[in-house]
N, C-alpha and C positions, 0 to 999 in steps of 0.2 A: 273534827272540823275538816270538812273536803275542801281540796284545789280550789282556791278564788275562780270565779263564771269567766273574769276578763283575760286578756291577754291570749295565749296560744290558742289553735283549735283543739279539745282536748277530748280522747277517746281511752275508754276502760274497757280492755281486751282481758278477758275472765275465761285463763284455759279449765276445765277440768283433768283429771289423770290422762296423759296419753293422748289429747285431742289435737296436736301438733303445735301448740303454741310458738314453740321457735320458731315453724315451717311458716307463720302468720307474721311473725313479724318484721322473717328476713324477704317476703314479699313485697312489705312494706319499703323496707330496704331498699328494696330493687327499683319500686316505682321511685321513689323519691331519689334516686340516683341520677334517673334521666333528668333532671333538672336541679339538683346540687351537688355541689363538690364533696368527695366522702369524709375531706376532715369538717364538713361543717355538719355531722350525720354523728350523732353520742348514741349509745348502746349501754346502757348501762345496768349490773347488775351484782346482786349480794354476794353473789359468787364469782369465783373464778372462773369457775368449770363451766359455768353458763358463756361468761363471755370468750370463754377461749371455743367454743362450739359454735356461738355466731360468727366470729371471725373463720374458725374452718371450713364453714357450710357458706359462706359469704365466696361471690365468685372473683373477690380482690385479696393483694397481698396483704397480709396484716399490717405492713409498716404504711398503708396508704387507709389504715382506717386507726388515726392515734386515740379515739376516743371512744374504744370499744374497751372499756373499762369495768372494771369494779369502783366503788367510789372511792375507796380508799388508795387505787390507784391512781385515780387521776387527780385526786388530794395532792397526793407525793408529788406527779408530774406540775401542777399547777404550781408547787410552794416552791418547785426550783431545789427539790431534796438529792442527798445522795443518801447511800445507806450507812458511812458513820454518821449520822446524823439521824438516827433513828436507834430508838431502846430497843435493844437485843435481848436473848434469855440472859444472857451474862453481865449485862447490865441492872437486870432487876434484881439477880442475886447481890452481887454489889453494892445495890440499894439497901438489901435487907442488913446487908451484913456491917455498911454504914450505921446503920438505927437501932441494933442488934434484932433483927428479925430474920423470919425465916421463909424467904421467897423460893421458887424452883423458877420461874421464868417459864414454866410448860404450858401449855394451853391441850384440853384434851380435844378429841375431834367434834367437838359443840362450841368450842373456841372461847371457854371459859376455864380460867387456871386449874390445875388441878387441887381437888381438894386435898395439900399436903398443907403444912405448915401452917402459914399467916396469909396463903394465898387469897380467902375466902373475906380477907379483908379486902387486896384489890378487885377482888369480883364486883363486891360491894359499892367501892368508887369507880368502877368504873360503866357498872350498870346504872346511877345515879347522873353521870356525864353524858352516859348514849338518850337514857328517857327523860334527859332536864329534869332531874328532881334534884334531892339533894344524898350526900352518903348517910348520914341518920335517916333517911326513909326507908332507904335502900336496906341498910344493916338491920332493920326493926322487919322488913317485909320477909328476908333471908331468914331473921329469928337468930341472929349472930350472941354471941353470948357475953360478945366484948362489949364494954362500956362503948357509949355512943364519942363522949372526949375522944377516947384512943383510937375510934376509926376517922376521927373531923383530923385528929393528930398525922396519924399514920395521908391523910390525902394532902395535907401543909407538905410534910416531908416530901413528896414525891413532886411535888411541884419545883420544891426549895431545889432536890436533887436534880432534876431536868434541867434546872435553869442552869445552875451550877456546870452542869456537864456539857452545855446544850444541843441537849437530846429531844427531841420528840419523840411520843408513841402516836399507836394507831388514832387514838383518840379525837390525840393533839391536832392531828392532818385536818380532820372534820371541821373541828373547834375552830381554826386558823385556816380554813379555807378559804380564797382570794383570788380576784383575778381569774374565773372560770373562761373556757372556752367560747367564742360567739358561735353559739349550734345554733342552728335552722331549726333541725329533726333534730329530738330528744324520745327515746324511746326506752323508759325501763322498765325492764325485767325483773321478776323475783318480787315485786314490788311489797308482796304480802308480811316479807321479812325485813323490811326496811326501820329503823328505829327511828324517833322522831328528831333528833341529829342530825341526822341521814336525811330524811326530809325536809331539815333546814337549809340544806346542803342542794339539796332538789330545787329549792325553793330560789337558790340566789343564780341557778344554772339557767333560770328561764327569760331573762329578759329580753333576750332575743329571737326569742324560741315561737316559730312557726305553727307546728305539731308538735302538740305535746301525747304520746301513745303512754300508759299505765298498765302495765299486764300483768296477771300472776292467776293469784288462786286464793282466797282467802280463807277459804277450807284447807290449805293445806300451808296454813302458817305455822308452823312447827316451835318456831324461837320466842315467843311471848316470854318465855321467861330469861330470855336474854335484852329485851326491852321491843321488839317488834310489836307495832305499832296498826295493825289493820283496820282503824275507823278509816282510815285515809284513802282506803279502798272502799267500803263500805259505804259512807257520805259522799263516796266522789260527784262532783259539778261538772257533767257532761256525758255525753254521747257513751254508753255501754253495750259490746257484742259478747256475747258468751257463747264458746265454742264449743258445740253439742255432739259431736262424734266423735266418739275415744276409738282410734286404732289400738289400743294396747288390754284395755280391759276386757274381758268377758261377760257373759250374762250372770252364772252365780256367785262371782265374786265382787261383781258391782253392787251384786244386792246385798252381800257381808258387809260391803264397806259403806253402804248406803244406811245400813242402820246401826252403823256405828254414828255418822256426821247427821245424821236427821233430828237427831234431839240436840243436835248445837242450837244455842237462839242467836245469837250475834251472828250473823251471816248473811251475804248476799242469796238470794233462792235461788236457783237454777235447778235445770235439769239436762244432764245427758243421757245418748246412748251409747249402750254397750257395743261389743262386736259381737258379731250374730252368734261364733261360736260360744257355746256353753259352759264351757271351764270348769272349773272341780273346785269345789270348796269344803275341808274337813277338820272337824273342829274335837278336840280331847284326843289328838295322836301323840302315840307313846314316843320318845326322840329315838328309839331303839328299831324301830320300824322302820325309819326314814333312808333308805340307799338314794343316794342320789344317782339318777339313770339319764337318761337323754338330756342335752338342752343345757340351760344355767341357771342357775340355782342360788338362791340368797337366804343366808340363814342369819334371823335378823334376831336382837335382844333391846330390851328397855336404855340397858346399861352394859359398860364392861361388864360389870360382873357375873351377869347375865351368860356373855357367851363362853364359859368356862367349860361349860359341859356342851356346847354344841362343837368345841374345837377337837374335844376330848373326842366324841365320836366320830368324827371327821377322820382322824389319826389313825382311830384304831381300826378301822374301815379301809384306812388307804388312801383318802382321797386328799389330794393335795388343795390345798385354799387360800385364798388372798383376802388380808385385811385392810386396813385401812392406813398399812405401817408397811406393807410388803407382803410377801408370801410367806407360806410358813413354813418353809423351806429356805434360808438364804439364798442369795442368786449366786453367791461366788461359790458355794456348796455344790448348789445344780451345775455349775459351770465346770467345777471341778471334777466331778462324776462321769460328766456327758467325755471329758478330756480324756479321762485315763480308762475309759473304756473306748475309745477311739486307736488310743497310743495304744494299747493291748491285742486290738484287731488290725494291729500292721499297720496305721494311717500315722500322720505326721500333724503340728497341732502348733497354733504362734507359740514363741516362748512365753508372752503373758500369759499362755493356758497352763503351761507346765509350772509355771510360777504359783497359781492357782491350787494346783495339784502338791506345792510341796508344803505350802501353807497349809493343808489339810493335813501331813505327815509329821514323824517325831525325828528329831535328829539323832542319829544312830540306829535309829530303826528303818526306816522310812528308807533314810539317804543316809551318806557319811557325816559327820560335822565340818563345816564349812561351805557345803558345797550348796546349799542356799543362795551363800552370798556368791558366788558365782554368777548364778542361774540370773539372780534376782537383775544383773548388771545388763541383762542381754534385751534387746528389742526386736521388733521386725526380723524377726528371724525361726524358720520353721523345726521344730525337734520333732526325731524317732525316738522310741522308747532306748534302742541302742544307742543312740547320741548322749543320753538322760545315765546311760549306763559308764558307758565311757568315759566323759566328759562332765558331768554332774553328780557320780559319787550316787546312781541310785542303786540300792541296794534289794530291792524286790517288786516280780512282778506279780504279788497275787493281786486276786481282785479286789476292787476297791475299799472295799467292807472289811477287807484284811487291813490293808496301808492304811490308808484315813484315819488313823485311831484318835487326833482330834476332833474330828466328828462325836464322837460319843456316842456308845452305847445305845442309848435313849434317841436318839436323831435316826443312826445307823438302820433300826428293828423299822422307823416309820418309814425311811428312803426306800428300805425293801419292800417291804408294804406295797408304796406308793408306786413303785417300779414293777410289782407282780402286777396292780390292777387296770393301770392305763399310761403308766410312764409320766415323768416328769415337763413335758411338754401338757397334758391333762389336767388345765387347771379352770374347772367349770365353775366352779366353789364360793361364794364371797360369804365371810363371817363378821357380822358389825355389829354398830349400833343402831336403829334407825334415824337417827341424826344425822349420820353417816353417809346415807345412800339417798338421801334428797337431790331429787332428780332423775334416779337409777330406776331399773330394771330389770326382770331376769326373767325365762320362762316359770320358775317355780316358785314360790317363797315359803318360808317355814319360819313361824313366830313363838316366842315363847310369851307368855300372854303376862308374865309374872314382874311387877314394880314394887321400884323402892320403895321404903316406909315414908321418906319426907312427900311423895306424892300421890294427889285426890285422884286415886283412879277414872273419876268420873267426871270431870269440870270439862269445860268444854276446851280449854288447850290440850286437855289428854286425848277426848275425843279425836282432837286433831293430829295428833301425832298418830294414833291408833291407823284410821282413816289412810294417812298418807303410807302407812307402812304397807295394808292390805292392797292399797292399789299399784304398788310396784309389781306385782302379777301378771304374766303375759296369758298361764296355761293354769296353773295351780295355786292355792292357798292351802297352808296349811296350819295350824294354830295349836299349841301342842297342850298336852295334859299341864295342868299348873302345878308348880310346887312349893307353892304357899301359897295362902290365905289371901293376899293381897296381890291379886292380879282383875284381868282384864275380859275375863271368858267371858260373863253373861254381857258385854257392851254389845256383842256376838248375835246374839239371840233375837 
C-alpha cells in the first residue's frame, strides 16, 4: 500500500547506481532553505553513513541541521533518551545469563546477531517487531528448530527484563516513538531499506509536512531479509523522477548488472545510462591472477566466510586492506613501525609513540624490566632513541623486525611484505561483505560468485544484492571462478 494521495506534496526520486542521488537531494535542500529554517528541513536515512554525507556535503554546520538523522536517531533524540537507558551488548548477555541462555550481544555487519548461541532466537523477535508480524512467523519463516512456545517464551522474557531494568533497545525507540519534530521538508533517503516499523515511524512524522521527497532505488534493496519493506516504493501515490545518468558505471558492466536485475518482476521499470566509457567486465577469473594495480579496489564476498581466501591472497601479495572492523594491520602496530624507524634514522618522536613502541617489545629483551612503567608516565614530551637508552632502560637498537617480537612471526613476514611493495601508508584494498559496502565504490571490484546453502541463488532479493555488488564499479568487474556448486555465475550470462 503506497503513501496516502492527501496531505504533503509528495515526489519519488528513483536514483539508479551512481546517478547522483545525494547531489538531487541536497539541491533540494538548498532551494527549500531560502524560505525555511534548517531545523524545520528532516533528512532522513537507513544509514548513518548516508546522513553523515548529507550533512558534510550540506553548506551548514551540522549542529544547525538537528534532524538530519537516521530514524533511530531521532527516535532516541525525540524520547528524551540517554545511553544508560538503552540495551547494550552487555546487557543482553545479562539477559541470557538471567534465563540461562546464551546471547553474545554482537551484531554482525548486516546488523543481525551473530549466528552463536540463542541469538537466532532474538533475530527472530526481532525481525517479527521491525515487519509487524508476529515471532512464531518469523521463527517458522527462519526454519528455527526451537519450538514455537520457547521463542513466544524467550520475547515475554526480554520485555519482562527491559522493564525490569528500564532499558530500551533499538526496537523499542521505533515502537515508542512520540512527539516528532514539526518538519516542513521531510526528505528520505535509502527509502528501499526501510521496514514497515520504520514507515509507521514515517507515517506519524508527516502531519505537518510540506514536501514529502522518497528517494532510493528499489533495485537495489538489499535487506528484505531483515524486513525492508519496497511495495512502498513501488505503489507510491505521487509525482516519480528517475535519475537516468550514472556518473559511476560503465558500458560493459551496466550490462552485467543489467542482466542480472532484468528478470526481477517486482520492480519499478526504468532505464539508465551508462558512461560513455566502456569498462571491462570478466567473468570465471582465477583469484591467483588478481594483483591489484592502479586505483581502489573492492574485493567483495556473499558472506564472511567467503572472504577467507581473498584476505589470504591479499597478505601473501603484500597488500595491505581495510575491512569493515579496521585494517588488517592494527594502527597501533603501523604507528609503532613508522616510530622506531623514525627513532633509528636520528629523529625524535612524542612519548606516546615511544610508548607505542615498547608495547610491541618484551621486558628484558626489548628494554629493562621496569622501565615501561616509566615511559608509560610521561606526556607531551619528545624522545631520541638516546633519551630511550639512557633514561628508559632501552636495551636495543636493531630493526624493528628484530625488537617487536610481540608482533609475531605471522604479522612480522606480512609487515615486510607489505613494506617491500608499497608501504604501510598504501592502503587501496577493501575486503567485505557486500552488505558492507552499500553505497561504496571503488575503481575495481572482484566478486566471488559462490553462496550459502540456506540461500535461493536466484529469487529476486539475490538478484538484488548480486546487482547492487556489480554496480559498485567505476573501471572493472571482475567475477571469479566458483568454488562450489552453489553460486551465482550463470545470473551473469
Amino acid at each position: 500500500m503506497g503513501i496516502a494521495g492527501n496531505g504533503p506534496r509528495r515526489r519519488l526520486i528513483i536514483g539508479p547506481p551512481g546517478t547522483g542521488k545525494t547531489t538531487k537531494l541536497l539541491s533540494l535542500v538548498d532551494e527549500h532553505l531560502a524560505e525555511y529554517h534548517p531545523s524545520e528541513i528532516g533528512f532522513v536515512s537507513f544509514t548513518r553513513k548516508a546522513t553523515k554525507e548529507a550533512q558534510e556535503r550540506c553548506a551548514l554546520d551540522p549542529q544547525d541541521l538537528p534532524w538530519f538523522r537516521t530514524l533511530h536517531s531521532l527516535a532516541y533524540r525525540c524520547l528524551g533518551l540517554n545511553r544508560n537507558q538503552v540495551m547494550s551488548t552487555q546487557h543482553f548477555r545479562d539477559f541470557g545469563k538471567r534465563y540461562g541462555l546464551h546471547f553474545t550481544g554482537r551484531k554482525d555487519d548486516q546488523g543481525m546477531f551473530e549466528e552463536r548461541g540463542d541469538n537466532h532466537i532474538l533475530n527472530a523477535i526481532n525481525l517479527a517487531r521491525n515487519k509487524l508480524t508476529t515471532p512464531a512467523e518469523e521463527a517458522i519463516s527462519l526454519g528455527l528448530s526451537e519450538p514455537i512456545w520457547r521463542v513466544n517464551e524467550v520475547a515475554q522474557w526480554l520485555i519482562e527484563y527491559k522493564r525490569e531494568e528500564m532499558l530500551l533497545d533499538f526496537t523499542d525507540m521505533l515502537e515508542q516513538f512520540q512527539d516528532p519534530p514539526l518538519l516542513r521538508i521531510l526528505i528520505i533517503d535509502e527509502a528501499q531499506d526501510l521496514t514497515p516499523l520504520q514507515w509507521q515511524v514515517i507515517d506519524q512524522m508527516l502531519e505537518h509536512v510540506e514536501y514529502l521527497y522518497v528517494a532510493g532505488d528499489d533495485d537495489q534493496c538489499i535487506f528484505q531479509w531483515a524486513g525492508a519493506c519496497i511495495d512502498r516504493m513501488i505503489d507510491f501515490d505521487g509525482e516519480t523522477e528517475i535519475l537516468d545518468q550514472s556518473y559511476r558505471v560503465p558500458k560493459m558492466i551496466q550490462a552485467a548488472a543489467d542482466r542480472v536485475i532484468s528478470r526481477v518482476h517486482n520492480r519499478v521499470p526504468k532505464h539508465w545510462k551508462a558512461r560513455a566509457e566502456t569498462g571491462e567486465f570478466n567473468q570465471g577469473t582465477a583469484l591467483d591472477n588478481i594483483v591489484p594495480s592502479e586505483g581502489s579496489w573492492m574485493f567483495l564476498a556473499r558472506t564472511n566466510f567467503g572472504l577467507t581466501a581473498m584476505k589470504r591472497h591479499l597478505e601473501q601479495l603484500g597488500f595491505l586492506y581495510m575491512t569493515n572492523f579496521g585494517p588488517s594491520i592494527k594502527p597501533e602496530i603501523i604507528q609503532a613501525v613508522r616510530a622506531w624507524e623514525r627513532l633509528r634514522n636520528g629523529g625524535s618522536i612524542p612519548a606516546e609513540g615511544c610508548q607505542l613502541i615498547y608495547q610491541q617489545m618484551t621486558s628484558g629483551i626489548g628494554y629493562e624490566r621496569g622501565a615501561k612503567g616509566r615511559l608509560d608516565k610521561l606526556s607531551e614530551v619528545d624522545l631520541c632513541i638516546s633519551d630511550l637508552r639512557g633514561q628508559f632502560g632501552l636495551l636495543s637498537e636493531e630493526p624493528w623486525f628484530v625488537v617487536m617480537t610481540k608482533i609475531g612471526k605471522a604479522n612480522i613476514d606480512y609487515i615486510r611484505l607489505v613494506l617491500s611493495r608499497g608501504g604501510l601508508a598504501d592502503c587501496r584494498c577493501y575486503v567485505g561483505t557486500i552488505h558492507s559496502v552499500k553505497g561504496g565504490e571503488a575503481d575495481h571490484v572482484v566478486l566471488a560468485p559462490d553462496v550459502p546453502a540456506k540461500v535461493d541463488c536466484y529469487d529476486d532479493a539475490e538478484r538484488r544484492v548480486w546487482y547492487v555488488a556489480a554496480t559498485r564499479a567505476r573501471e572493472s568487474l571482475s567475477l571469479l571462478l566458483a568454488t562450489t556448486n552453489r553460486n551465482v555465475s550463470v545470473m551473469f550470462l
